[in-house]
C-alpha positions as a Python dict, from the first residue, in 0.01 Angstrom:
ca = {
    (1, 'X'): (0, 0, 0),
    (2, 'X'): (224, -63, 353),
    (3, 'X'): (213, -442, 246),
    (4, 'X'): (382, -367, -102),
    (5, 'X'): (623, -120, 15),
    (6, 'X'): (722, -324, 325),
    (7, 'X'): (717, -659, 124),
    (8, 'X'): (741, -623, -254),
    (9, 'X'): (951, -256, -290),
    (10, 'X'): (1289, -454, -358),
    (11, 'X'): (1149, -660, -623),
    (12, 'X'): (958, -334, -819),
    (13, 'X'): (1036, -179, -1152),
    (14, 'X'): (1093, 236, -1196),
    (15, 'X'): (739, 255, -1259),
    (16, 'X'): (565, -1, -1008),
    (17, 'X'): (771, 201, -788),
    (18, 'X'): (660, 570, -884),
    (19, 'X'): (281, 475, -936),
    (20, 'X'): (277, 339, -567),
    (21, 'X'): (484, 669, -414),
    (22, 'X'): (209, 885, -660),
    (23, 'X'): (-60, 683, -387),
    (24, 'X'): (149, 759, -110),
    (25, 'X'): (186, 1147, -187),
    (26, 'X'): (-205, 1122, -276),
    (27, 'X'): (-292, 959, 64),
    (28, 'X'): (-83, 1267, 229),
    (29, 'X'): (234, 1039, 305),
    (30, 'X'): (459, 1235, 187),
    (31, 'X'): (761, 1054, 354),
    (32, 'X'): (655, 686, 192),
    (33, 'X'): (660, 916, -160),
    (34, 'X'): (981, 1021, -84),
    (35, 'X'): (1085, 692, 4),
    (36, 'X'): (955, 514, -283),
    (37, 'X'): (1042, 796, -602),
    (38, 'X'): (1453, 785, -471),
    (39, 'X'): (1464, 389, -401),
    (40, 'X'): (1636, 176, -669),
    (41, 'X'): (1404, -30, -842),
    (42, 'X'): (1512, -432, -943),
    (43, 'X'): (1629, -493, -1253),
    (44, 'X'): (1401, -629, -1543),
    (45, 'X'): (1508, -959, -1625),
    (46, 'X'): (1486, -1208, -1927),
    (47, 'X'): (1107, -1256, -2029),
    (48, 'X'): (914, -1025, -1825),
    (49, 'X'): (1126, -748, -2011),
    (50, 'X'): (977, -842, -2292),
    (51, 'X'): (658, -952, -2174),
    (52, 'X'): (549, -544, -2071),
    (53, 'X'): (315, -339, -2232),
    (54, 'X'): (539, -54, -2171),
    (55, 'X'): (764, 176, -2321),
    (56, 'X'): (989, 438, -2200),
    (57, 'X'): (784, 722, -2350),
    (58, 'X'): (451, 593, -2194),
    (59, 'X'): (670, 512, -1837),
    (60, 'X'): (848, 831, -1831),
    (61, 'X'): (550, 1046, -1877),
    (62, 'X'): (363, 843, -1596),
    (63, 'X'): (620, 933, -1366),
    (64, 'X'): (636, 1303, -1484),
    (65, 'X'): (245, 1337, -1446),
    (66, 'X'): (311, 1131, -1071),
    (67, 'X'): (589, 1364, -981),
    (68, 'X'): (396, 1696, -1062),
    (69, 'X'): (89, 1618, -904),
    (70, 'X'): (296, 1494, -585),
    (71, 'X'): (530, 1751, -549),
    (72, 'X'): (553, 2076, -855),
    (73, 'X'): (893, 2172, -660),
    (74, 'X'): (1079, 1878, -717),
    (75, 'X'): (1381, 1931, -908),
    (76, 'X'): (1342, 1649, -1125),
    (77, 'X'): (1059, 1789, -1311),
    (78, 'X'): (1193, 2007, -1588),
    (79, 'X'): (1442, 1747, -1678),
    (80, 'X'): (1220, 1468, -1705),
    (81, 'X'): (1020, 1682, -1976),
    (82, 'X'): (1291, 1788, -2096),
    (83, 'X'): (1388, 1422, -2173),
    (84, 'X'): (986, 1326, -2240),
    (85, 'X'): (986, 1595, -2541),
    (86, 'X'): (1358, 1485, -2689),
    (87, 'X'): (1215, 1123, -2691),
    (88, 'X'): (868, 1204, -2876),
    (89, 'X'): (1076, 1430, -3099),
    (90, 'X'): (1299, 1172, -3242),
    (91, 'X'): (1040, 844, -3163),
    (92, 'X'): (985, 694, -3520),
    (93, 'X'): (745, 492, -3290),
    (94, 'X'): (374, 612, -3365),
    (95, 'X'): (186, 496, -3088),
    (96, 'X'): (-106, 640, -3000),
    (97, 'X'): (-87, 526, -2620),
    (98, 'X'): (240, 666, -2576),
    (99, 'X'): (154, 1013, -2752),
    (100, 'X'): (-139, 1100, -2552),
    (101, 'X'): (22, 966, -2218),
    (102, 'X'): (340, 1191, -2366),
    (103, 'X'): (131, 1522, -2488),
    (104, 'X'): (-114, 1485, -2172),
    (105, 'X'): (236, 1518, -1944),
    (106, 'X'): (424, 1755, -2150),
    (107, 'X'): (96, 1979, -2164),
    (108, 'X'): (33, 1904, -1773),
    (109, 'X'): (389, 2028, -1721),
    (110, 'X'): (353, 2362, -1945),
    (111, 'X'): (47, 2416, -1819),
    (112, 'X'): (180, 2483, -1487),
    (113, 'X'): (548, 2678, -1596),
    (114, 'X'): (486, 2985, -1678),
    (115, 'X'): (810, 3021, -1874),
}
């Protein structure tokens, strides 16, 4: 984990870079997650954009899942599933990888809010 954020940090996406913070805030190093979740992460370029098995509804509820298990105070939170729900509202997507990655965050984070 050192190696990658020492070495390889520059050259990660938004989610390379919030799955390895998550393993930083699990490990107790909190400053490494704090570190990692605020850097910039490198831009996607050419073919490996389209090369990803990803999607913004399965990436942003990683990172909501990632940032609630690291830290339930960070201020982030409510907007990110705020954003999570708009975007699996109006996806005309049907995925079934992206809805249970989306309904097992959005139900993580009401789970824990009591409002």
């Amino acid at each position: 984990m050192n190696y990658l954020r020492e070495n390889k940090a520059a050259d990660m996406d938004k989610l390379s870079l919030t799955l390895l913070a998550g393993a930083f805030a699990a490990s107790g190093d909190m400053a490494a997650y704090r570190e990692l979740i605020s850097a910039k992460p490198a831009p996607l370029k050419g073919k490996d954009k389209d090369q990803l098995f990803s999607s913004e509804v399965r990436d942003l509820a990683l990172e909501l899942m990632v940032r609630m298990e690291a830290d339930r105070k960070d201020d982030a939170i409510p907007q990110l599933a705020n954003k999570l729900y708009n975007l699996m509202a109006d996806n005309d997507r049907d995925v079934t990888k992206d809805n249970s990655l989306g309904f097992l965050a959005l139900g993580t984070f009401y789970g824990q809010t009591k409002s």
